[in-house]
C-alpha positions, 0 to 999 in steps of 0.5 A: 621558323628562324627566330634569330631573324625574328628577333632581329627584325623586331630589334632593328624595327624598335632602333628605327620608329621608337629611336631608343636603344635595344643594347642596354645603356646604349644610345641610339646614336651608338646602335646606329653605329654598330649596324651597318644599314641602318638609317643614317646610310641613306641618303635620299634619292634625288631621281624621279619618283616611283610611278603610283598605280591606283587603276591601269589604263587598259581596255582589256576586260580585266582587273585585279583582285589584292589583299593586303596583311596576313590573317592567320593561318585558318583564314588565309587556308580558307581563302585560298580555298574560295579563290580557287573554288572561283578559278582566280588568282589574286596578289597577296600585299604581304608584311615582311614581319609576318612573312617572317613569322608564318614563311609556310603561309607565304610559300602557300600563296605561291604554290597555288599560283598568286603573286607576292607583293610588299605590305611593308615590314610592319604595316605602320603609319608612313606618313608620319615616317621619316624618309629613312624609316620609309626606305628601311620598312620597304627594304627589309620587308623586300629581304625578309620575304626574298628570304623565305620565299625566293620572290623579289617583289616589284609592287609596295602598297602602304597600309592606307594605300596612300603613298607621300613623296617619300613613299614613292622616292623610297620606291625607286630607290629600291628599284621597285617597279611602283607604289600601288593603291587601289581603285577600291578598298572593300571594307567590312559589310554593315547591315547591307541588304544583298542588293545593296551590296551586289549594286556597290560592288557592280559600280566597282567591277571597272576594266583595269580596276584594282580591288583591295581587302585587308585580310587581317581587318576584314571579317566578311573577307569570304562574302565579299570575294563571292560578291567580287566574283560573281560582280566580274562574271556577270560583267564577262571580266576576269578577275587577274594577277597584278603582275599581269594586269600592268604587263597588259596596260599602257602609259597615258600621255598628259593632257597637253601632249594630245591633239585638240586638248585645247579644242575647247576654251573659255570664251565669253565674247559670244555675242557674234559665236555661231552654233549649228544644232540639229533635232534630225536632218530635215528633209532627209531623203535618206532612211537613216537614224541616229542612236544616241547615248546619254549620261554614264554608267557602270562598266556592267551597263555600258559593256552590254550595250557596246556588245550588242551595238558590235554583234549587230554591227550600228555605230552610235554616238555617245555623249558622256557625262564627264564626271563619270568618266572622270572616275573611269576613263578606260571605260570611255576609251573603249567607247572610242575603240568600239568605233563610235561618237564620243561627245560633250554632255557637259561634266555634271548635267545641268540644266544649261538654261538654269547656269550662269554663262561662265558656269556652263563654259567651264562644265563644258571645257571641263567635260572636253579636257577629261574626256580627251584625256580619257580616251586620248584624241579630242571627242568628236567636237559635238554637244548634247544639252542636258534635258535637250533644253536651250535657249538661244543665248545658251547655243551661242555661249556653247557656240563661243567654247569651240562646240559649234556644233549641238545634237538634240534629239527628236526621238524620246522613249525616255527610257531613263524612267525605271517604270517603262518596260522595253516594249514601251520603249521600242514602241515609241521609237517605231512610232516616232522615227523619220528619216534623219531621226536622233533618238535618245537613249541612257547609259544609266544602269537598272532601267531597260534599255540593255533589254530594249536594244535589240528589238530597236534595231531589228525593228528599225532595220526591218522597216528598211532604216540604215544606223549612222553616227551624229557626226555622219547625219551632221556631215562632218569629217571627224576620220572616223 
């Protein structure tokens, strides 16, 4: 260990965050003379800010897991153990003060194939920081752990994983590639049952997702990696370096570089808006029936569904409620990519005939701007009400946003009840089914529709139906 540099990291880093002299009667001015790159060097970088990276627009199944800190030596030598029991490497958000202390950890990490990134060089409050002090936190940090360990890292992440403008300027001046946070911070577990914690940690396995534990604060560090390992698998994701996950993601175009962002619009002289909405297409000559999906899920819900509609080659319409995606837009654009409708279900599932309505214009508007930034093109310009219930003033205030028009359904296992079985479910829709049928199904997770799926379609199928998408039935060109 070289305690020279020790010393004078913890010297340097009294100088910067408690503004007193670490030379005698010296001041603080006088110090700051004397050591040539200390704050009152940096000017504050005037161009663009460091991008912030909480989750990476990727459709590939893939997230990161990262840990920030670094624990003691027993528990960082543990850890590394489980994550090679469960084949993943992960990246370490090291500080430089302990990379400084205990290299040999450091070189540890490396040498079983994790990634080393910036945790700043003491892990202290950088919002309440001056730039200078941000800049200098990072900068050493870089060198500190360049020193010992011959890697340059390209990520910094704050102790709080939040960042302020100051962060991110400080970032690019350094030429660091981004400021990272994180889709999840994964605290110390209370008094969870397993299924509780196995169901929270499910809600979190998201594609392009970043995973972040605190090594040094986290007590129940080696029962969360397990349950973090075993969430990704039974999705069929993997769990991956940082560095890689950002190789394999992409850039997303704001909102209002996309085509038909403003499809839909607030428009409350509706008195003469026209709607065309559709239970099933009547007189049908066709034996053809739509699937429909309603609502949102987790990525272990939606996934399984998508998988089954692919290996037995359906296209479906999904409607998406867009508060879900919201929080997990590749999800929704895997949808798209998958093939599919991609429909308006409103962004928090009112009953439309309950809302004023301005309100259900701006869930509606709402909804179709989230989505379209989520999957990047406008959603297939179809609506699905809540519940299914309308009124005809309600379809003409739909009519009035842009989505003229409005899919209902005919078909109802209602397999959103968690008491139906699936041979309940395929029961029904066998019963009810007709030519130019719409039956309704959920993306909601623990109810038995994933089980469901496949003897829909085979029974379907074998009573000689052909499975066509909402728009198709509707007879629109949507390019698909």
């Amino acid at each position: 260990m070289n305690r020279l540099l020790i010393i004078s990291l913890l010297l340097l880093s009294a100088a910067l965050f408690t503004g007193c002299s670490v030379f005698g009667g010296q001041s603080a001015d006088k110090t700051a003379l004397s050591m040539p790159n200390t704050q009152s060097d940096i000017v504050k970088y005037a161009g663009p800010e460091s991008k912030a990276v909480s989750m990476v627009y990727t459709t590939k199944r893939e997230l990161a897991l990262t840990f920030n800190g670094m624990a003691d030596k027993g528990t960082m030598e543990r850890l590394l153990d489980q994550l090679d029991t469960y084949g993943i490497k992960a990246t370490f958000f090291l500080p430089g003060m302990r990379v400084a202390e205990e290299p040999d950890i450091a070189k540890e990490i490396l040498a079983r194939g994790h990634e080393i990134e910036n945790n700043t060089l003491n892990r202290l409050d950088m919002s309440k920081m001056s730039y200078e002090q941000v800049n200098k936190e990072i900068d050493l940090s870089n060198d500190v752990i360049r020193k010992k360990t011959g890697v340059s890292p390209n990520y910094v992440r704050t102790v709080s994983g939040g960042y302020t403008d100051d962060v991110r300027l400080a970032a690019a001046q350094l030429d660091m590639q981004a400021v990272v946070g994180d889709s999840l911070f994964l605290y110390n577990w209370q008094n969870e049952t397993e299924l509780e914690k196995r169901n929270y940690i499910r809600k979190y396995i998201n594609r392009g997702g970043i995973i972040a534990l605190d090594t040094q604060e986290n007590r129940t560090i080696e029962e969360s990696v397990k349950l973090i390992a075993e969430g990704a698998k039974n999705v069929g994701y993997q769990l991956i370096r940082l560095d890689k996950l950002m190789q394999d993601g992409g850039e997303r175009k704001p909102l209002e570089q996309i085509p038909g962002y403003d499809a839909a619009k607030i428009n409350m002289n509706d008195a003469n808006a026209t709607y065309n909405v559709m239970y099933k297409k009547e007189g049908d000559l066709k034996k053809e029936v739509v699937l429909s999906f309603d609502d949102w899920g987790t990525d272990y819900t939606i996934t399984k569904i998508l998988d089954l509609l692919a290996a037995y080659k359906v296209k479906a319409s999904f409607f998406l409620r867009a508060d879900g995606v919201e929080k997990n837009p590749n999800l929704a654009r895997a949808i798209i990519e998958g093939g599919h409708d991609v429909g308006n279900h409103t962004y928090s599932h009112p009953v439309i005939t309950s809302i004023t309505p301005e309100q259900l214009q701006q869930e509606i508007v709402k909804a179709h701007r989230i989505i379209t930034e989520a999957i990047q093109q406008q959603p297939t310009m179809i609506f699905r009400p809540p519940t299914g219930v309308v009124s005809v003033s309600t379809l003409k205030v739909v009519g009035a946003t842009g989505y003229r028009n409005i899919a209902n359904f005919d078909v109802d296992p209602t397999d959103f009840n968690k008491s139906r079985t699936s041979a309940q479910i395929v029961q029904t829709i066998k019963d009810e089914t007709g030519n130019g049928s719409v039956v309704l199904l959920h993306l909601l997770d623990d109810i038995q529709t994933i089980q469901a799926l496949p003897s829909i379609i085979n029974t379907l199928r074998g009573e000689g139906y052909t499975f066509v998408r909402m728009s198709e039935l509707m007879g629109l060109n949507i390019g698909q």
